[in-house]
SERO-4910 file (N, C-alpha, C, O; in steps of 0.05 Angstrom, whole numbers):
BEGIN
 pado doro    nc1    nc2    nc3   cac1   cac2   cac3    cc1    cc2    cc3    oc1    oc2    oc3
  Unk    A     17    -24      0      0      0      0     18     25      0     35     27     17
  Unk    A     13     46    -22     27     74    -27     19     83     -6     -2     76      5
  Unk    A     43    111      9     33    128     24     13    144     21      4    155     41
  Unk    A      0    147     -9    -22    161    -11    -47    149     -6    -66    163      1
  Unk    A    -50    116     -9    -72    102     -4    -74    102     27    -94    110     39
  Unk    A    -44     88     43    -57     94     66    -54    115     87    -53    112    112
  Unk    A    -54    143     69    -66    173     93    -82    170     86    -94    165    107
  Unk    A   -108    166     57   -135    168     62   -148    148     74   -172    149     78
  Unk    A   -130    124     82   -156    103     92   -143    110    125   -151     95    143
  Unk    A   -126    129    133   -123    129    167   -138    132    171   -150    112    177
  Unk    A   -153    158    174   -170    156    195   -200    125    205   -212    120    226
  Unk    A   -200    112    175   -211     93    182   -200     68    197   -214     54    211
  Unk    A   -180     65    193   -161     45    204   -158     53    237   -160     34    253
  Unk    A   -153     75    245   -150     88    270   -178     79    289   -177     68    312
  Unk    A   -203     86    275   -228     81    281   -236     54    286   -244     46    308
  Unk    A   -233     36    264   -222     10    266   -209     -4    291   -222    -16    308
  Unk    A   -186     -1    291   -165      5    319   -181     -3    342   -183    -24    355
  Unk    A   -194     28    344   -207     35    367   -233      8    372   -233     -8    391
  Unk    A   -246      8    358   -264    -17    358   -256    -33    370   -254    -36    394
  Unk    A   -251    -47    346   -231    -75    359   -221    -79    399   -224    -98    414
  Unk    A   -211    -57    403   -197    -54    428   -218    -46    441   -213    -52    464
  Unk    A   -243    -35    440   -266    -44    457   -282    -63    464   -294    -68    485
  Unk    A   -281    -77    438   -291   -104    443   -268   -123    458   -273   -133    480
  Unk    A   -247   -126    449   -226   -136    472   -230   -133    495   -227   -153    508
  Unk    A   -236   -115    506   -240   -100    535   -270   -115    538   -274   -128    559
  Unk    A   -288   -112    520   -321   -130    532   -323   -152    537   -332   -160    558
  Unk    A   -310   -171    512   -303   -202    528   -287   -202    547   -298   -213    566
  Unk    A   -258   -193    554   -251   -192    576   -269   -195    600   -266   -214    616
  Unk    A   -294   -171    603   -300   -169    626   -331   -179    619   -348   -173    636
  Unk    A   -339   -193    600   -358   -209    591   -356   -243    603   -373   -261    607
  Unk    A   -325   -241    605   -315   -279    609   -320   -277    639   -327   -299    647
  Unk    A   -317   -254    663   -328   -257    682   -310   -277    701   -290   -289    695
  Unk    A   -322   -277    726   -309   -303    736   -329   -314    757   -351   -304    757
  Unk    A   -324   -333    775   -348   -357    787   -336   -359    812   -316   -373    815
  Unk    A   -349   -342    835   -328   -350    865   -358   -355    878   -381   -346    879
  Unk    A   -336   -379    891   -354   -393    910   -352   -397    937   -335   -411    946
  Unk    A   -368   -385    952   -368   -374    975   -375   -397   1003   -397   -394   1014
  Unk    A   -354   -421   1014   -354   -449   1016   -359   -434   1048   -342   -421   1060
  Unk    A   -393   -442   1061   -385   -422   1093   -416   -443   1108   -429   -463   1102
  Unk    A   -416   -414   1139   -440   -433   1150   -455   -410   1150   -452   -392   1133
  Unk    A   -473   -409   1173   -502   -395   1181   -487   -359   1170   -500   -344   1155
  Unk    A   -464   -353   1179   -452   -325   1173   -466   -326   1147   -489   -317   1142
  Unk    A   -442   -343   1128   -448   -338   1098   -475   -346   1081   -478   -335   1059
  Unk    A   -490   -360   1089   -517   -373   1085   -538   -342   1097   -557   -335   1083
  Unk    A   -534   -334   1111   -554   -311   1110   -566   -309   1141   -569   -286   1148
  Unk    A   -572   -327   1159   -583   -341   1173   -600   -314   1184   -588   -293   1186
  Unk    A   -628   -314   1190   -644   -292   1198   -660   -281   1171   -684   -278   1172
  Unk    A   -647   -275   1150   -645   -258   1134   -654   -270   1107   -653   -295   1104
  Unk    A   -662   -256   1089   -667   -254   1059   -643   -264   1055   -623   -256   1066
  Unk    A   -643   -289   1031   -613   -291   1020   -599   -266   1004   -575   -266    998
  Unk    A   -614   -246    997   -600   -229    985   -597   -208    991   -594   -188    978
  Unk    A   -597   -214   1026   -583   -192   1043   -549   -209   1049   -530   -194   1054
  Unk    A   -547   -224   1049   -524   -241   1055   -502   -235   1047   -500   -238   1023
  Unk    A   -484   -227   1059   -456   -212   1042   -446   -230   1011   -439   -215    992
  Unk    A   -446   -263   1006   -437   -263    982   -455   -255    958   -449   -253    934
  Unk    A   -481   -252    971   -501   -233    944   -505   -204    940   -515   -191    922
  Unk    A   -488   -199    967   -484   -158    969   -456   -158    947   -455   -145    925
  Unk    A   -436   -173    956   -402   -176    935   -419   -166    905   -420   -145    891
  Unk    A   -436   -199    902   -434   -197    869   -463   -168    868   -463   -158    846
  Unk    A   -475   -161    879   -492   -136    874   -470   -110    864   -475    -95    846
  Unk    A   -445   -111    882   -424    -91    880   -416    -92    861   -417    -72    846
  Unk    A   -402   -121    851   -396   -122    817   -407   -112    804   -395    -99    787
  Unk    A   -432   -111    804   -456   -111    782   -458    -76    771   -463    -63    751
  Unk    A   -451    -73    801   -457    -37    804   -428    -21    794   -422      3    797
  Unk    A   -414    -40    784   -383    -30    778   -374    -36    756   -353    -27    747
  Unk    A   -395    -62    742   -395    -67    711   -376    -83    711   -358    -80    694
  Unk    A   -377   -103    729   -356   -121    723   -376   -155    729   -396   -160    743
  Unk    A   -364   -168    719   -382   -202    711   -375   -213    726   -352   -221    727
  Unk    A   -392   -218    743   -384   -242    778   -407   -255    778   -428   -241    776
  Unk    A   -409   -273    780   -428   -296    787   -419   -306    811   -396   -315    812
  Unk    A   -442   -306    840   -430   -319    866   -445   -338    865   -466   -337    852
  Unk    A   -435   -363    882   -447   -379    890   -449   -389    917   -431   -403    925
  Unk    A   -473   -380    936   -466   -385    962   -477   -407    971   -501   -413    972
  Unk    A   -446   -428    981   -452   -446    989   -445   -449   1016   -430   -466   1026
  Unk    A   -459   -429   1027   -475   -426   1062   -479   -444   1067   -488   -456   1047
  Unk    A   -479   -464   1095   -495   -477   1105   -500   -471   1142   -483   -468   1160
  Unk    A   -521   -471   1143   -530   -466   1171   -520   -489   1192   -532   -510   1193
  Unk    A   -500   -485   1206   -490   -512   1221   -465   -521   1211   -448   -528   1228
  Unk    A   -460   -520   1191   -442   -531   1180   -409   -531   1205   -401   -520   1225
  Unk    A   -404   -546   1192   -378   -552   1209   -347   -540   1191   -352   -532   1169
  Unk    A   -324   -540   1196   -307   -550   1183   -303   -575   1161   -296   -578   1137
  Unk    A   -313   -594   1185   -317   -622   1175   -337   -624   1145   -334   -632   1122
  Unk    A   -356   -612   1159   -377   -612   1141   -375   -596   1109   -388   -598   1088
  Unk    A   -355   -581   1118   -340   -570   1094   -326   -583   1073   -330   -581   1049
  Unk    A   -309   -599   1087   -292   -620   1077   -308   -637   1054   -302   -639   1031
  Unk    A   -329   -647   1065   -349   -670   1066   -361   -655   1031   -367   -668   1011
  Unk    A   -361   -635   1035   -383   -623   1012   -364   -614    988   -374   -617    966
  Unk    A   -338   -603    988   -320   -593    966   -326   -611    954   -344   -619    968
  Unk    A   -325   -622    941   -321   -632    927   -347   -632    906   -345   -631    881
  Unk    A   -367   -635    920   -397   -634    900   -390   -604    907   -367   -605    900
  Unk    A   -395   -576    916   -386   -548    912   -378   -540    879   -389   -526    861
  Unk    A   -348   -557    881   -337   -555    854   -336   -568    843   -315   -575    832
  Unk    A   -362   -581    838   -364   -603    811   -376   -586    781   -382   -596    760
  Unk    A   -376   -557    787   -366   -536    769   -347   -525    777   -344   -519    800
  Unk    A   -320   -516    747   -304   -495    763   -308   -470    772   -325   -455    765
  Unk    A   -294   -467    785   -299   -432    801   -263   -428    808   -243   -442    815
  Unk    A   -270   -395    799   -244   -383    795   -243   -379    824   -226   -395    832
  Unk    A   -251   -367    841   -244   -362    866   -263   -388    883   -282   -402    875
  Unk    A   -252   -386    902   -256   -407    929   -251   -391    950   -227   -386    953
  Unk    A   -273   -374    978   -278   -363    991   -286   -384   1017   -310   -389   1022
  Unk    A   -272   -391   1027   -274   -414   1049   -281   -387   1088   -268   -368   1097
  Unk    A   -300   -397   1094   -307   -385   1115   -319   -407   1134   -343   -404   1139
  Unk    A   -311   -421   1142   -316   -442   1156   -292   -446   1187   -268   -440   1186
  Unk    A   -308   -459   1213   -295   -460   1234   -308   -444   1260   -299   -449   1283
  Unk    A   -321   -432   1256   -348   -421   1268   -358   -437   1295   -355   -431   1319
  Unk    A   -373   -463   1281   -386   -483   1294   -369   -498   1303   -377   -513   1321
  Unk    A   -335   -500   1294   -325   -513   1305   -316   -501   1341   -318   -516   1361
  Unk    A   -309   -480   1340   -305   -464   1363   -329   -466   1379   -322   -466   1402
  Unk    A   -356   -467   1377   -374   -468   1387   -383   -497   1401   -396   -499   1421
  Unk    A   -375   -514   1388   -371   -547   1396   -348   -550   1419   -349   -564   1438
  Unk    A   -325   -531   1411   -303   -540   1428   -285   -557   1413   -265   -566   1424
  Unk    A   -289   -564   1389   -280   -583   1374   -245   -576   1377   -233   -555   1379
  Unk    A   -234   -607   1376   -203   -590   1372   -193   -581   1356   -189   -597   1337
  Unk    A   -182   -555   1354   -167   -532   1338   -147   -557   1313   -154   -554   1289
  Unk    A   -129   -576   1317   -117   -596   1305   -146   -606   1279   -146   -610   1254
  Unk    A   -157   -607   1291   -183   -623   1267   -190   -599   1263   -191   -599   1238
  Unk    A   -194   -582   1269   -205   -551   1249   -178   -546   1225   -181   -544   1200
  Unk    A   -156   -544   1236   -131   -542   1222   -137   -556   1192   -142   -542   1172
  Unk    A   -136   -588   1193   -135   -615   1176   -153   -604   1165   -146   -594   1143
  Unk    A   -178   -600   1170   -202   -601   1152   -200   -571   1132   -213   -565   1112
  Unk    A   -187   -561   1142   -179   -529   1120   -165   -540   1103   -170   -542   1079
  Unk    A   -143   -550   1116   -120   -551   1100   -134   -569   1074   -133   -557   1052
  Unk    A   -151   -601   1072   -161   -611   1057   -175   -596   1044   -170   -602   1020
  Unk    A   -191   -578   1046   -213   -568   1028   -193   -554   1012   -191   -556    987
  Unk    A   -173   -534   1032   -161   -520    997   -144   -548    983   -140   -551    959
  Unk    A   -136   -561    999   -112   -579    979   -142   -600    952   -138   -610    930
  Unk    A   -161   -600    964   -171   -610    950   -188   -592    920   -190   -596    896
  Unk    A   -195   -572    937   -203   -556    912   -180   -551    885   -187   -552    861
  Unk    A   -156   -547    892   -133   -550    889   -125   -568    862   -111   -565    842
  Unk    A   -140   -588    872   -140   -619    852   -154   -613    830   -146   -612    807
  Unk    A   -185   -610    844   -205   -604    822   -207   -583    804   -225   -581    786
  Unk    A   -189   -566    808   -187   -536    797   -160   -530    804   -153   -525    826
  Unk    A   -146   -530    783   -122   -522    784   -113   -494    780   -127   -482    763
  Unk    A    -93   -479    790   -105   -447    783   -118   -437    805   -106   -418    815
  Unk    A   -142   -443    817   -162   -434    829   -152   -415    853   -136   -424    868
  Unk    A   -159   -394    856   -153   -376    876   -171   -377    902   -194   -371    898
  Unk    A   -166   -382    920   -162   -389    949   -163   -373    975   -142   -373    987
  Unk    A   -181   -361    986   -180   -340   1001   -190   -353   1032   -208   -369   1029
  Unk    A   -182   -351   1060   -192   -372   1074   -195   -339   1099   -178   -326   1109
  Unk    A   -216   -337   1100   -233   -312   1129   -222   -337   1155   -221   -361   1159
  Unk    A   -214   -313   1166   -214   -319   1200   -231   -320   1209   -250   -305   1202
  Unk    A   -233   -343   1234   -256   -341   1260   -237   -341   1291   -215   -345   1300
  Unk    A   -256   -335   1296   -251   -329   1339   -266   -340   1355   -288   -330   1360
  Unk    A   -256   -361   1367   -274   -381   1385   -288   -357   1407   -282   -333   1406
  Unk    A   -301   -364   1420   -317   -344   1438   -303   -350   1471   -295   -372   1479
  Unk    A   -301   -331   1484   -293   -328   1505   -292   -347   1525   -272   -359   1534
  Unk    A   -321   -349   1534   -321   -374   1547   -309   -407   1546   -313   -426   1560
  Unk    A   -291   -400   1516   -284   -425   1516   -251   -428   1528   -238   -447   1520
  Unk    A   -243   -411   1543   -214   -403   1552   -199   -397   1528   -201   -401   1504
  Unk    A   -177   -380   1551   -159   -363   1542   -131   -387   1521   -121   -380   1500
  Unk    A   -128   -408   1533   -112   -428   1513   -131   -434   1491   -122   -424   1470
  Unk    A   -152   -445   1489   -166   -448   1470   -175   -422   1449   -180   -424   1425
  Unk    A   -177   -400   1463   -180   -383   1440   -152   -378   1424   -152   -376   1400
  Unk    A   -134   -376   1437   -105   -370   1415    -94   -396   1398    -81   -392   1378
  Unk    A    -99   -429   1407    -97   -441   1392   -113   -440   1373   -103   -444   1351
  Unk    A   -145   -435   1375   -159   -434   1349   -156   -410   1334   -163   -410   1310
  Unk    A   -145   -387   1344   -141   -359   1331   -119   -365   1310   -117   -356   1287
  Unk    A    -99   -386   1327    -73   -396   1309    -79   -409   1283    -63   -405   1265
  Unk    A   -105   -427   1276    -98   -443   1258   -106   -427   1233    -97   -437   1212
  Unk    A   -116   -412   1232   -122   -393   1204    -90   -384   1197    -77   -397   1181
  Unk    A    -81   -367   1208    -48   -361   1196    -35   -373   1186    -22   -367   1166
  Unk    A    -32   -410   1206    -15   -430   1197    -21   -440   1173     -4   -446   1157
  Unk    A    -53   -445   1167    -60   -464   1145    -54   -436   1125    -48   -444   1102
  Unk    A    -55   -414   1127    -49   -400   1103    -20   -400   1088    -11   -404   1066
  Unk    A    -10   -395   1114     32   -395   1108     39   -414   1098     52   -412   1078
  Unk    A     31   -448   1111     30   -478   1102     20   -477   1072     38   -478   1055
  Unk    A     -7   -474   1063    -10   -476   1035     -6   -455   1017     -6   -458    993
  Unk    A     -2   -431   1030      5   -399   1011    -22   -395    999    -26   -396    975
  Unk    A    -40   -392   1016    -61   -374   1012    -73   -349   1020    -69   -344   1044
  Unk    A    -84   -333   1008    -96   -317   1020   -121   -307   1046   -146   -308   1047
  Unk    A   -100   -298   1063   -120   -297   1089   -132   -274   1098   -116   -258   1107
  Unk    A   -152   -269   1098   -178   -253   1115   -171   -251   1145   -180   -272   1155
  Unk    A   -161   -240   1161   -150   -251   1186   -180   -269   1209   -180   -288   1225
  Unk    A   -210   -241   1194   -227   -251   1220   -254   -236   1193   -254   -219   1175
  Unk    A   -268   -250   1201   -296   -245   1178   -313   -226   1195   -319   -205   1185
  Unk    A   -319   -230   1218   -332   -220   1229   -313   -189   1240   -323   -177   1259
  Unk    A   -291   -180   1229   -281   -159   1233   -301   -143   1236   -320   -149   1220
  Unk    A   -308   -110   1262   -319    -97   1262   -352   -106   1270   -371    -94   1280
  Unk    A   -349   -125   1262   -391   -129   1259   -394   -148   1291   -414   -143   1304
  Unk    A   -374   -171   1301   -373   -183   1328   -379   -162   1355   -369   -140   1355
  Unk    A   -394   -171   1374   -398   -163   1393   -400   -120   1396   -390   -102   1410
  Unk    A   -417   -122   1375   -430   -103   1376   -460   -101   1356   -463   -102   1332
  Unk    A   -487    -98   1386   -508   -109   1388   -526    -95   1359   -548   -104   1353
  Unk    A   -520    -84   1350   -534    -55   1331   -529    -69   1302   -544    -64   1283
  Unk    A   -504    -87   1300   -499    -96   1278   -509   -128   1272   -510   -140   1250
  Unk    A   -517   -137   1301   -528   -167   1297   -558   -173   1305   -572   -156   1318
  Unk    A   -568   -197   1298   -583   -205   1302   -591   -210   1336   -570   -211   1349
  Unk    A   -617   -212   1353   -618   -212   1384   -605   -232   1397   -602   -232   1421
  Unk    A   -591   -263   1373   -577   -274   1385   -551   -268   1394   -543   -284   1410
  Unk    A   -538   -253   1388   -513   -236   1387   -492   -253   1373   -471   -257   1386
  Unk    A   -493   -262   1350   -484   -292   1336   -480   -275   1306   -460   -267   1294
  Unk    A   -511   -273   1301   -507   -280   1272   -512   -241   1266   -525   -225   1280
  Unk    A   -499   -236   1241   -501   -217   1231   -527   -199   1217   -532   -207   1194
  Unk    A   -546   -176   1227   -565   -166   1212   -557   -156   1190   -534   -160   1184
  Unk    A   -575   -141   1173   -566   -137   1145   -551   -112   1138   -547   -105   1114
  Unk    A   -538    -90   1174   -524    -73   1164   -493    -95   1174   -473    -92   1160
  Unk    A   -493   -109   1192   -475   -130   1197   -456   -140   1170   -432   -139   1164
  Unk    A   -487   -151   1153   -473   -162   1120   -461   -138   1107   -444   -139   1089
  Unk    A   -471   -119   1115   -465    -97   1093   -434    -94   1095   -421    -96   1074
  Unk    A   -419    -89   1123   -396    -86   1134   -378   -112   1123   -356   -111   1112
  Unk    A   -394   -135   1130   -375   -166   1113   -378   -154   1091   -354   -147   1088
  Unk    A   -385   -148   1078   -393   -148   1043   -365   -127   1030   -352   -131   1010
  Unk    A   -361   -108   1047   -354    -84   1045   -319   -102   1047   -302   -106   1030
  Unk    A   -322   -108   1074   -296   -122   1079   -276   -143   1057   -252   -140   1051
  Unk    A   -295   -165   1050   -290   -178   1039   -278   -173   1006   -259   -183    994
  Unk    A   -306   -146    996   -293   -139    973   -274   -130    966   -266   -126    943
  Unk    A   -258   -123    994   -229   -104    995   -206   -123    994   -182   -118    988
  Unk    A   -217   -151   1004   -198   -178   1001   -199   -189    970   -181   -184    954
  Unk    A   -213   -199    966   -223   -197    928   -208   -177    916   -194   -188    899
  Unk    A   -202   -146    918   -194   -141    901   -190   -132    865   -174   -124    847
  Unk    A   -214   -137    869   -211   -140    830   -200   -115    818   -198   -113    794
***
C-alpha cells in the first residue's frame, strides 16, 4: 500500500483500531469469573433474605461496577469444618475461579479441637486444588468465643495463619471484623449478623477480592 492510499484510509483504520480494542476489553469483562463462597449460618444468611447475605451484596457490588461475577453461596447453617470438607467436592463439581472458604465457626462453638479444624482447611483447599487447578483461594478468620478459655481461643485464633503460610493462601485474618460483639450490627442472638452486619462483611470482603 502507497503512502497516498494509506493517509486516506487512516483515519478509518484508527477508528477500526479503536473498535476492535473495545470489544477486547467487553469479552474480557464479559468472560467474568465464578467464586464460591464455601461457609455456614454467617455466609448462608441465617435470619435474613438470602439477598441480604454478604456473598449476594459482593456480586450486587460487581454488578454496580460493571464487572461479571457470578457468586455462589454455598452457606450452610450448622455446618462444620468437617462438614466442609465432606461437601467440596460436590461445591466444585463446576469450576470456580475463586474459592472463599469461611468455615470453623461451629467448630469453636462445639469446642472441637483446633488440630481437626486445622486438617479439615488444610483438605478443602488442597482438594479444591485438585479439582481446579489455578483456582484462587482466600480462607476468612474465626474467633472461638470467650467462654471457651484463654488457651483455646489462641490455639484456634492460630490455625487460620498457619493453614495459610503452610498452603500460601490468601488470608482474611477474621470475617466478622468490626460487625462481632456489637449489638446494633447483629441479630438478638448476638451470633449471627443483621443486614447492616452483612453490609460491613460485604464491604470487607470486597477489599480482600480485590478486583
Amino acid at each position: 500500500m502507497n503512502a497516498t492510499v494509506s493517509g486516506q484510509y487512516s483515519p478509518f483504520l484508527k477508528a477500526f483500531g479503536a473498535v476492535i480494542g473495545m470489544l477486547s476489553l467487553f469479552v474480557s469483562a464479559a468472560s467474568g469469573q465464578r467464586i464460591v463462597f464455601l461457609g455456614d449460618s454467617l455466609t448462608a444468611g441465617y435470619g435474613l433474605d438470602p439477598a441480604f447475605a454478604y456473598p449476594a451484596l459482593v456480586e450486587r457490588t460487581a454488578g454496580e461496577r460493571g464487572l461479571s461475577v457470578t457468586v455462589v453461596n454455598a452457606g450452610l447453617s450448622g455446618d462444620t469444618s468437617a462438614g466442609g470438607r465432606r461437601r467440596v467436592d460436590w461445591i466444585l463439581r463446576e469450576p470456580a475461579d475463586i474459592l472463599f472458604v469461611a468455615l470453623g465457626g461451629n467448630d469453636a462453638l462445639r469446642g472441637l479441637p483446633p488440630k481437626e479444624t486445622r486438617a479439615n482447611l488444610l483438605s478443602i483447599i488442597l482438594r479444591a486444588r485438585e479439582r481446579v487447578p489455578g483456582i484462587r483461594v482466600i480462607l476468612a478468620g474465626m474467633l472461638a468465643p470467650p467462654n471457651m478459655g484463654e488457651t483455646y481461643q489462641r490455639e484456634f485464633a492460630a490455625v487460620y495463619a498457619e493453614v495459610a503460610e503452610q498452603v500460601g493462601v490468601e488470608l482474611m485474618p477474621f470475617l466478622l471484623d468490626e460487625v462481632a460483639g456489637r449489638p446494633e450490627l447483629n441479630l438478638p442472638d448476638a451470633i449471627h449478623p443483621n443486614a447492616n452486619g452483612q453490609e460491613i462483611i460485604a464491604r470487607n470482603v470486597w477489599k480482600v477480592l480485590d478486583f
